[in-house]
C-alpha positions as CSV (number, residue, x, y, z in Angstrom):
1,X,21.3,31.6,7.1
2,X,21.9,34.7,4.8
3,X,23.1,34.8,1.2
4,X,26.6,36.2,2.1
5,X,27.0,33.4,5.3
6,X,26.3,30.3,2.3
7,X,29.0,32.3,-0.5
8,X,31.4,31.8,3.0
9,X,30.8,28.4,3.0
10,X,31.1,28.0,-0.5
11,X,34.4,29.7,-0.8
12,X,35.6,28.0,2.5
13,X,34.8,24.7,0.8
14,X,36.4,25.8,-2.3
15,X,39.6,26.6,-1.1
16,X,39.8,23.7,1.0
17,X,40.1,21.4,-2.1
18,X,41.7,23.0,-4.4
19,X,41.4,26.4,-6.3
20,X,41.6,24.2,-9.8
21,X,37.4,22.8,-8.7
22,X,35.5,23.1,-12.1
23,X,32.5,21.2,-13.6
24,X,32.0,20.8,-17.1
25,X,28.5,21.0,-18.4
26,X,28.7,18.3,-21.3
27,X,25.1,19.3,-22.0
28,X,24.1,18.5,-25.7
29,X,27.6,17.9,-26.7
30,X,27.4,14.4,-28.2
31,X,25.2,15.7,-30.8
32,X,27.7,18.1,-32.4
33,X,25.1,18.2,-36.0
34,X,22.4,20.0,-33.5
35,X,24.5,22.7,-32.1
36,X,23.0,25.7,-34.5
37,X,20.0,24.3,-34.4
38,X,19.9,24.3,-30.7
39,X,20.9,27.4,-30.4
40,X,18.3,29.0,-32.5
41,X,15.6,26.6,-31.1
42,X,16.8,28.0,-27.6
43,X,17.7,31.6,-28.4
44,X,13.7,32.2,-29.9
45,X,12.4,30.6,-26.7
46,X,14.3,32.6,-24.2
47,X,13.3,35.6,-26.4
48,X,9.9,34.9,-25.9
49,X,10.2,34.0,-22.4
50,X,11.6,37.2,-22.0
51,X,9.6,39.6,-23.9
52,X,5.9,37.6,-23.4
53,X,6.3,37.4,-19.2
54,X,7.7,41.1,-19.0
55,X,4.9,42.0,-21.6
56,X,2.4,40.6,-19.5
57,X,3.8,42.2,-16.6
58,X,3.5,45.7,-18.3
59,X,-0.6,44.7,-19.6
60,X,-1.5,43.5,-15.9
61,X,0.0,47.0,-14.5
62,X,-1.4,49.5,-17.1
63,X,-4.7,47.9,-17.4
64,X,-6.9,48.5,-14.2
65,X,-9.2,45.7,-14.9
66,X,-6.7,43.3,-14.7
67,X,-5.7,44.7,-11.0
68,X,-7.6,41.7,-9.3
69,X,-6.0,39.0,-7.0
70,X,-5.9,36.5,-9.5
71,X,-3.5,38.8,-11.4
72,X,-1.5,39.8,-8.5
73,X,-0.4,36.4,-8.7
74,X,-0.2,35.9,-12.0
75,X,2.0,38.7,-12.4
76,X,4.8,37.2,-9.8
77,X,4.5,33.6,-11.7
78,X,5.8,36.0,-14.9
79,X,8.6,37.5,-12.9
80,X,9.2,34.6,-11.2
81,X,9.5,32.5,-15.4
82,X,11.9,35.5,-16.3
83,X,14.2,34.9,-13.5
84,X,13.7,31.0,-14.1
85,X,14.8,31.1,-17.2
86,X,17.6,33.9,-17.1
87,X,19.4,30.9,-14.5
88,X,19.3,28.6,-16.9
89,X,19.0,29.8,-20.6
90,X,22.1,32.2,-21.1
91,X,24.6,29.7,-20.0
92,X,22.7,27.4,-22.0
93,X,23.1,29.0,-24.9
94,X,26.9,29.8,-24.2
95,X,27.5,26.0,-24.0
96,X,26.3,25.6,-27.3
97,X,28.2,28.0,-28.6
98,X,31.4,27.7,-27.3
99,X,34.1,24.7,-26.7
100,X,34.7,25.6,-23.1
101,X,32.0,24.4,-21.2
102,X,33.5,24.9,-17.3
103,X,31.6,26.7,-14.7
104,X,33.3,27.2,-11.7
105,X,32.3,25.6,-8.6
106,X,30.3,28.6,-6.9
107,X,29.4,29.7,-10.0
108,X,27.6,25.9,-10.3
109,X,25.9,26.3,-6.9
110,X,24.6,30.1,-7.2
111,X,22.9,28.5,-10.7
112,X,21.4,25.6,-8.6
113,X,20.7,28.2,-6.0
114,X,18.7,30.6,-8.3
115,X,17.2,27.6,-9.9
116,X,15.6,26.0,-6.9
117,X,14.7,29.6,-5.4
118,X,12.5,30.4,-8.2
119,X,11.3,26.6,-9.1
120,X,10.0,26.0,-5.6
121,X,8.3,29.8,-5.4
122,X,6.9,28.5,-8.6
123,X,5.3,25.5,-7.2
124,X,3.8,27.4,-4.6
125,X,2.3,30.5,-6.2
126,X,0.5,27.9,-8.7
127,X,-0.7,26.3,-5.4
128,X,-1.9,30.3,-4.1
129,X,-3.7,30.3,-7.8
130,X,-5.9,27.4,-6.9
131,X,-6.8,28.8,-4.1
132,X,-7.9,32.1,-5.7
133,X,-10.1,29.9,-8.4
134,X,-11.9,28.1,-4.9
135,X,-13.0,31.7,-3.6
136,X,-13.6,32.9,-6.6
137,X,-16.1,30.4,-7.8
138,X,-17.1,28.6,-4.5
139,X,-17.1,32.1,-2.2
140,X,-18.0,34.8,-5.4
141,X,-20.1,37.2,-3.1
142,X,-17.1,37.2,-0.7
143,X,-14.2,36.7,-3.0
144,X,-13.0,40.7,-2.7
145,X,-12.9,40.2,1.1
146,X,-11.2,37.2,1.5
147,X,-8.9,37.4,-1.1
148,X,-7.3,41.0,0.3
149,X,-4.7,42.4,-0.6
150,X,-2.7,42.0,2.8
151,X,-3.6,38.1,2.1
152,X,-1.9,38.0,-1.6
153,X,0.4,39.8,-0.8
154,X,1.2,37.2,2.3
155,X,0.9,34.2,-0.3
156,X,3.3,35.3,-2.2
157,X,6.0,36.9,0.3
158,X,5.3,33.2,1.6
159,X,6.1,31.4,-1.8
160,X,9.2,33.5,-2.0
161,X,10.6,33.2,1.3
162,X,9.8,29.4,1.1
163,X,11.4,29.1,-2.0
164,X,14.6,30.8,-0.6
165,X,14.6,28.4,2.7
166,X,14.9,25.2,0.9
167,X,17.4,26.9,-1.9
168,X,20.1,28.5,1.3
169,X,19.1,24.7,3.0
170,X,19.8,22.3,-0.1
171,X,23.0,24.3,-1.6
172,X,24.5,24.9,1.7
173,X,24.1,21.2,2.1
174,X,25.9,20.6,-1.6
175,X,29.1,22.6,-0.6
176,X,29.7,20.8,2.2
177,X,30.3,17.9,-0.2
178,X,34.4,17.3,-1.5
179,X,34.9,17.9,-5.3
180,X,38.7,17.5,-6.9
181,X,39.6,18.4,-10.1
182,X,37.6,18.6,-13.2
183,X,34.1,17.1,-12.7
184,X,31.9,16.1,-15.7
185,X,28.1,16.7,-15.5
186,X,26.1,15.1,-17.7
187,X,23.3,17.8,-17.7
188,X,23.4,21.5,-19.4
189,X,22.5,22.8,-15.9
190,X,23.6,22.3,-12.5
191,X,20.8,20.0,-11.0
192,X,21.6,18.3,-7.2
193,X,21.2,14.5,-9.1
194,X,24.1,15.1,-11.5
195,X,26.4,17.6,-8.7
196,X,26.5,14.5,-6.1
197,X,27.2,12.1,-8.8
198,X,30.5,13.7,-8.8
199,X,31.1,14.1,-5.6
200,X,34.2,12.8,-3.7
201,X,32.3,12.5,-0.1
202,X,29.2,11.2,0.8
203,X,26.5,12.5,-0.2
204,X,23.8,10.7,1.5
205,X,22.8,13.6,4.4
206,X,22.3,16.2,0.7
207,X,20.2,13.4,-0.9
208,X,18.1,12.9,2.2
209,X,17.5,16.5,2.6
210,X,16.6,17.1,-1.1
211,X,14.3,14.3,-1.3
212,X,12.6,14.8,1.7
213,X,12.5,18.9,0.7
214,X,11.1,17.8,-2.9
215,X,8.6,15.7,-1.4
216,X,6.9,17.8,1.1
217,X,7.0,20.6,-1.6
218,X,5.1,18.7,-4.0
219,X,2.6,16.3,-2.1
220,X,2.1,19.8,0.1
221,X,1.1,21.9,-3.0
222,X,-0.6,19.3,-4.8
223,X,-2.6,18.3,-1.6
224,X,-4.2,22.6,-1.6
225,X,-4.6,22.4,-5.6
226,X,-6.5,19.5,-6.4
227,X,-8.3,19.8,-2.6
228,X,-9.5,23.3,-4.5
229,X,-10.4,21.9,-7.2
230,X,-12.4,19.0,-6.0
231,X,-14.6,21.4,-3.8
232,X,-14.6,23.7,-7.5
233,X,-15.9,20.8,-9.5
234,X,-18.7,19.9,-6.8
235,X,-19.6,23.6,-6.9
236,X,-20.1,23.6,-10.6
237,X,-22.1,20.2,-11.0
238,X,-24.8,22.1,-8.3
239,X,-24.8,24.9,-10.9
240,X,-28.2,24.9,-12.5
241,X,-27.4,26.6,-15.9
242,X,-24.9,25.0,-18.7
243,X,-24.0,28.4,-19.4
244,X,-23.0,29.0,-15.7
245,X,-21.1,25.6,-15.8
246,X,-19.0,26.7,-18.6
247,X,-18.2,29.9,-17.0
248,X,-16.5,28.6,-14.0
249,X,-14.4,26.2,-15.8
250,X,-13.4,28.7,-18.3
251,X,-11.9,31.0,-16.0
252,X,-9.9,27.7,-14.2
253,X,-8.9,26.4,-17.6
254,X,-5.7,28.3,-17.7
255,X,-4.7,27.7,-14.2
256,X,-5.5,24.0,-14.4
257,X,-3.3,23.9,-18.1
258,X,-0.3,25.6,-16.0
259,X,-0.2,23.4,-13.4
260,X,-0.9,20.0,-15.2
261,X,2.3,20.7,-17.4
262,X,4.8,22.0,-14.4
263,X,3.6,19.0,-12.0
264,X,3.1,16.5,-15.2
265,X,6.8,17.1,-16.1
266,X,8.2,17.5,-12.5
267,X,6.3,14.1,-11.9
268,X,7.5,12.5,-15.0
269,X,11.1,13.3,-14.7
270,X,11.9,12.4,-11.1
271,X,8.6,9.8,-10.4
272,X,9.0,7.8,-14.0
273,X,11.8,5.0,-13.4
274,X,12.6,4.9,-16.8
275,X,13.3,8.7,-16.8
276,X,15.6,8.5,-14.2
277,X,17.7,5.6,-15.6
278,X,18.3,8.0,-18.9
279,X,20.1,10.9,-18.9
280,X,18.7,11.5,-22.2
281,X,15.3,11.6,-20.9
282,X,16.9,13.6,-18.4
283,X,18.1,16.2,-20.2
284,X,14.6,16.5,-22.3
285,X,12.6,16.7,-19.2
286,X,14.8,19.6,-17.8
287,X,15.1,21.2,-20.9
288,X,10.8,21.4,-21.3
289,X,10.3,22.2,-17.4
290,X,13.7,24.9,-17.3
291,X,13.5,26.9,-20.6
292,X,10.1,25.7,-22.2
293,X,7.7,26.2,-19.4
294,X,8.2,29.6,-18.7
295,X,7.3,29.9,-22.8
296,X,4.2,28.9,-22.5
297,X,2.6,30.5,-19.2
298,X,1.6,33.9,-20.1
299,X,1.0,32.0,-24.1
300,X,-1.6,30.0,-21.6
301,X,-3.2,33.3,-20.4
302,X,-3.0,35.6,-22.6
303,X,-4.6,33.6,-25.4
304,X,-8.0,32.8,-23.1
305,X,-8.1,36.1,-21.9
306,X,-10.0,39.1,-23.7
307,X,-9.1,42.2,-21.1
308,X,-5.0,40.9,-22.0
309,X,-4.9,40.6,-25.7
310,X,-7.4,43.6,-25.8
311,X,-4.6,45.7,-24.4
312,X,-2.1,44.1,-25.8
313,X,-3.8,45.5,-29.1
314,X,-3.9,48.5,-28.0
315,X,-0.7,48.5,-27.1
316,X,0.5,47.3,-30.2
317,X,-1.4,50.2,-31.7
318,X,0.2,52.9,-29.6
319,X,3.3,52.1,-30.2
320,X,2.7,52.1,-34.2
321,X,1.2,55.1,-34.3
322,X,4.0,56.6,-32.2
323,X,6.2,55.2,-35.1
């Protein structure tokens, strides 16, 4: 199912109910004393979201050492953070900002379109790290053959085209639902929990399909990842110098920080029962693993990594003397 077939459903659906369908995102509204606060809080992450992922994007291009696999990837997992965040953040921040919190009900499902696209393409390009770290440590002499270029570049066309499968499936399965009126969600983003909740119809069929879509995406990419890293820590302990040993985990320790906080809060916010029985929590949890994540990844990389803040130094440089 193409792009322009699901914006036919969604406008079929929509005109089917009534042309006055709206949500209101309540978001952080019942704390009115945080609203500046909030804003500046989010406003200087989404700024460095923006500027520290398309700056790592610009060091991994201009600087040939970094054009290995392991960068390949890392430079989609930037791209991909950018676009995560630009779903999210901007409305966001207009919510906070202004009294008129509606979105309009396509313009809800494209954000919960874009969303899952690029969280799920996320999940998987983590997974295609880990298995760059196995080769890399457990395969070193043959790490440039088997990690080819045709092969990343098939990981990650893989992640994408994954990620927009289950995004076309899960919305086109959310505006089939019946929505009247005004429809309160208690989120500041359109997540599939807080949509059905609102729902006129039943939404069992949309609940079944996320859940079972959420499940196999996480136990699937969790099963390659810590199946790499078992075989990498087994590999290490055979190691017979300490120095050898720290090697190998240092050039892991990045991945491994990425992917304990994106599973950690996924995990937490939909696996905790107490999490899901507070839309407090709720909101937290989304908040950290929407706008805060994609913060802190190329933060995670850049600060281990002496070829990346070496030209990001230089660049730095340039650009001053150019001044």
């Amino acid at each position: 199912m193409s792009l322009n077939q699901l914006l036919y459903f969604v406008h079929r659906n929509q005109a089917n109910l009534s042309a006055e369908v709206t949500f209101i995102l309540s978001g952080f509204s019942e704390y009115p004393e945080l609203q500046i606060p909030l804003v500046l809080l989010f406003l200087t992450v989404y700024s460095i979201t923006v500027l520290g992922n398309l700056g790592m994007i610009l060091i991994i291009k201009i600087n040939p050492k970094l054009h290995t696999p392991m960068y390949y990837f890392l430079r989609h997992l930037s791209l991909v953070d950018v676009c995560y965040s630009t779903a999210v953040t901007p409305k966001l921040l207009e919510n906070l900002v202004v009294a008129d919190r509606t979105i309009s009900f396509t313009g809800c499902l494209m954000q919960f379109f874009f969303a899952c696209v690029f969280v799920v393409t996320e999940t998987f390009l983590l997974a295609g790290m880990a298995y760059d770290r196995f080769v890399a440590v457990c395969n070193p002499l043959l790490y440039t053959v088997v990690m080819s270029q045709k092969l990343c570049s098939l990981l990650v066309g893989a992640s994408y085209t994954w990620g927009a499968v289950c995004s076309l499936t899960l919305t086109y399965f959310l505006s089939e639902l019946s929505f009247r009126g005004n429809n309160i969600i208690n989120n500041f983003v359109c997540e599939h929990r807080a949509i059905v909740a609102v729902s006129c119809s039943d939404p069992y069929i949309s609940q079944e399909i996320i859940f079972i879509s959420a499940t196999f995406n996480e136990i699937s990419s969790l099963v390659i990842i810590l199946t790499s890293y078992v075989f990498i820590f087994i590999t290490v302990m055979k190691m017979p110098s300490t120095g050898g040993r720290h090697k190998a985990f240092s050039t892991c320790a990045s991945h491994l920080t990425a992917i304990t906080i994106f599973h950690g809060s996924i995990l937490f916010l939909y696996c905790v029962p107490n999490s899901r029985s507070s839309w407090l929590m709720v909101k937290v949890g989304s908040v950290f693993y929407t706008v805060v994540i994609p913060m802190l990844n190329p933060l995670i990389y850049s600060l281990r990594n002496k070829d990346v803040k070496e030209t990001a130094r230089k660049l730095v440089h340039t650009k001053l003397l150019c001044q």
